[in-house]
N, C-alpha and C positions, 0 to 999 in steps of 0.2 A: 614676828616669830615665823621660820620657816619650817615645816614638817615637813620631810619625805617616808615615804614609803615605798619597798622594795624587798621583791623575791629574791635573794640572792643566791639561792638553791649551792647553801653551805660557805657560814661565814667562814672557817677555816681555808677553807683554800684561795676563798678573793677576800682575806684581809688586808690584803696591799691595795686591792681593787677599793675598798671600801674606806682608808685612808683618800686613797685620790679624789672619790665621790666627796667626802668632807671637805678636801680643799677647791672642788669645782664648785661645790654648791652652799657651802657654809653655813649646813642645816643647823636649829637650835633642838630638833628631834628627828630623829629615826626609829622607823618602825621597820622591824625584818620578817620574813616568812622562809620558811624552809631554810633556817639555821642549822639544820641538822647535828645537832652535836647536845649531848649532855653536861647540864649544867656547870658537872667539876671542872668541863675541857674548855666551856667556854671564852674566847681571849678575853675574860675582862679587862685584865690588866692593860693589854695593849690598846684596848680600845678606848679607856682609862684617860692613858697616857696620849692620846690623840685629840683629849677635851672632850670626854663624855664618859663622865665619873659614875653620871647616875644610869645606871641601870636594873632593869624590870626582864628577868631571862624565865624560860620557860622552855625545855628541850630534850629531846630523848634520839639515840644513837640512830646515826644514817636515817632518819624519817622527818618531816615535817620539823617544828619548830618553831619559835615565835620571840622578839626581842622587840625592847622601846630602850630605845638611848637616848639620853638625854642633857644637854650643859645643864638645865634647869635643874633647882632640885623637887624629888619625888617624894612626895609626902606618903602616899601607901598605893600599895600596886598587890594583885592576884590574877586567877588564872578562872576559865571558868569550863568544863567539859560539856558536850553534847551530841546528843543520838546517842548514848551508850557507850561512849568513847573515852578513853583519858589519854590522846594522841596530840597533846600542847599544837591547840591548836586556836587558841582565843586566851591572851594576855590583856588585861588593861593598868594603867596608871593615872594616881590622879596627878595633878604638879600643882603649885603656888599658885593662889589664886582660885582656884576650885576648878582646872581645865581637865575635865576625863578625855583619856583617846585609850580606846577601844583597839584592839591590834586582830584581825583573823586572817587565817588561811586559812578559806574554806576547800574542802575536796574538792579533786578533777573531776570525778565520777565515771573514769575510766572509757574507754571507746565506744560501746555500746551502749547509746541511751532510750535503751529498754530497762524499766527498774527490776520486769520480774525475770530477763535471762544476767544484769549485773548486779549485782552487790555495790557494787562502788557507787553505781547511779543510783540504785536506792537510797543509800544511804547520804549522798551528794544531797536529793532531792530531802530527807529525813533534817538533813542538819538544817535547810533552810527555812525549812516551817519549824524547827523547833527554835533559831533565832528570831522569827521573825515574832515566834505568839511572847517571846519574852521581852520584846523591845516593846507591843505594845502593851504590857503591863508597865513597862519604866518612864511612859509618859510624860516630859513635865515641861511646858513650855518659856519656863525660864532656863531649863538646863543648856550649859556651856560644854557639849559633847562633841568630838571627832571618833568616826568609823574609820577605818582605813585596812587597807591588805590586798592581799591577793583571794579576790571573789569569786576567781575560774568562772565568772558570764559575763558576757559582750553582752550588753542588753539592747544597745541600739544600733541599726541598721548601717551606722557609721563606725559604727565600735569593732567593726570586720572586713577584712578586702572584700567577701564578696557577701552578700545578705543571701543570696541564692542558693549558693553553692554550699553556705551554711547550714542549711536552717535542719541539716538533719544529722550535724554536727555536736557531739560534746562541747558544751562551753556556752550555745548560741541557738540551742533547741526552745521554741515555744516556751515549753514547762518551766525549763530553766529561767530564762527571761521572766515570767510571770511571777516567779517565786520570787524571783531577788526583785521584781519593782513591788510585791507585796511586803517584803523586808523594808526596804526603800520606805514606802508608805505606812508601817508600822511604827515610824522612829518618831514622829517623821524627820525623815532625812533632807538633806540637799546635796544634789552630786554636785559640789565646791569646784569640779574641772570643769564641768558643761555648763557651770554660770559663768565662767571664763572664755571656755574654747568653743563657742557655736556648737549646738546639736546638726548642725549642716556637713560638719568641716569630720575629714575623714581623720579618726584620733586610734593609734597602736600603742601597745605598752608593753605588746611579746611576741614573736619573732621565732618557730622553731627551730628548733638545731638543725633541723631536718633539709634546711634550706642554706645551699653550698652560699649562696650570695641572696644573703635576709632583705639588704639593704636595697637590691634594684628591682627586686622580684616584688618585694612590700606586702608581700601576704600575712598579717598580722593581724591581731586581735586587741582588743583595750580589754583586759583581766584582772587590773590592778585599778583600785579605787581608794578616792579621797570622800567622804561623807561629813558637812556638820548639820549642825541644828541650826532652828530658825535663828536662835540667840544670837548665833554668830557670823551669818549672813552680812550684816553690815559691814563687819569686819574684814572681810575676805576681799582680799590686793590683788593676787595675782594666784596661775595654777600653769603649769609646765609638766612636761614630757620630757625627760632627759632623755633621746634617742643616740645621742651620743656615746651613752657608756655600753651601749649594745653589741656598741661596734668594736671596741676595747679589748685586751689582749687576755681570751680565758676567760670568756662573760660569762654573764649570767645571761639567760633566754628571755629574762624582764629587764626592762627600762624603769630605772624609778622616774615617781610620778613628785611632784611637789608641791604643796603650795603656801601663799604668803598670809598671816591672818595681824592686824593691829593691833596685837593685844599684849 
């Protein structure tokens, strides 16, 4: 089974984009963040009719948003809110077989990562202790669980062009880092790309607009993660970076992330 996951920062306008991703990479699930669009407008149909019947949507107009697509079928799927919030922004689904995968897009937390002069980084910093005290209640070392999404932190020192020039950066600050590997270690999780891709080796997954040529310049951040449990460690083939579609006509500012599980 292949799962990707991907910010697509609004299905609507790279649904063509998102056909071609299906035939480059021939996922059996997708998981989206920043769908932006309300449920009514959703393409299901189209996206349907592209071989991924099942779907789990969850979305509110021009904001954030959350989607698992799936060939499989979905036995029951919900949403779940936090920090105060009802901003669709945590989707899960189970599928056949008892497989949950968990879908988040968690906050940016906006430029300034001061919580008491931003609201966003408060509440950035809010949302990760409030998933992380709920995962360790959910404990169970047989569960057959994937996390996945766009996690807005680079947690390791590789997971950014420069570790330095970061560190007093939104995305890649201390706090941040600490929170998401105490999320991490609440699951407990397994970053499923870094048992693949060396924690040595310099790993991006986003690329701002901001930069006329993303591709030579490489200042990039890894934002977007794959998480399973111990259960399914054995299982886990392979784990990929599609940097390819970054580059692609009307991207998205993420690269989906993928990976292969035997199951």
């Amino acid at each position: 089974m292949r799962l990707i996951t991907w910010n697509i920062n609004s299905v609507r306008l790279r649904l063509e984009t998102l056909g071609r991703l299906f035939k480059l990479m021939d996922p059996d699930v997708v998981c989206l963040q920043e769908t932006k669009v309300i449920d009514e407008l959703f393409p299901a149909d189209a996206i349907a009719e592209m071989g991924y019947p099942h779907q789990a949507i969850s979305g509110m107009k021009s904001y954030n948003g959350v989607a698992i697509l799936s060939r499989l079928p979905i036995e029951n799927w919900g949403t779940k809110n936090w920090a105060g919030k009802n901003d669709c922004r945590h989707i899960h689904a189970q599928l056949e077989g008892g497989l949950d995968i968990h879908n988040f897009y968690i906050p940016a937390g906006g430029d300034v990562p001061d919580p008491t002069a931003n609201d966003k980084f408060a509440h950035k910093l809010e949302f990760l202790k409030s998933v992380s005290h709920w995962w360790a209640d959910q404990q169970d070392p047989k569960a057959r669980r994937i996390m996945v999404g766009d996690f807005n932190v680079a947690p390791l020192e590789t997971d950014v062009w420069s570790h330095k020039q970061l560190l007093k950066i939104v995305s890649h600050t201390p706090v941040e880092v600490d929170l998401l590997n105490a999320m991490q270690a609440a699951g407990p999780w397994i970053d499923a790309v870094r048992e693949i891709i060396p924690a040595e080796k310099k790993l991006y997954s986003w690329w701002s607009y901001r930069g006329k040529d993303w591709a030579a310049s490489d200042r990039g951040r890894r934002l977007d993660h794959i998480w399973i449990t111990g259960a399914l460690a054995p299982k886990l083939l392979d784990a990929s970076v599609a940097r390819e579609v970054r580059g692609w006509e009307r991207p998205s500012d993420h690269a989906p992330v993928a990976i292969t599980l035997d199951i």
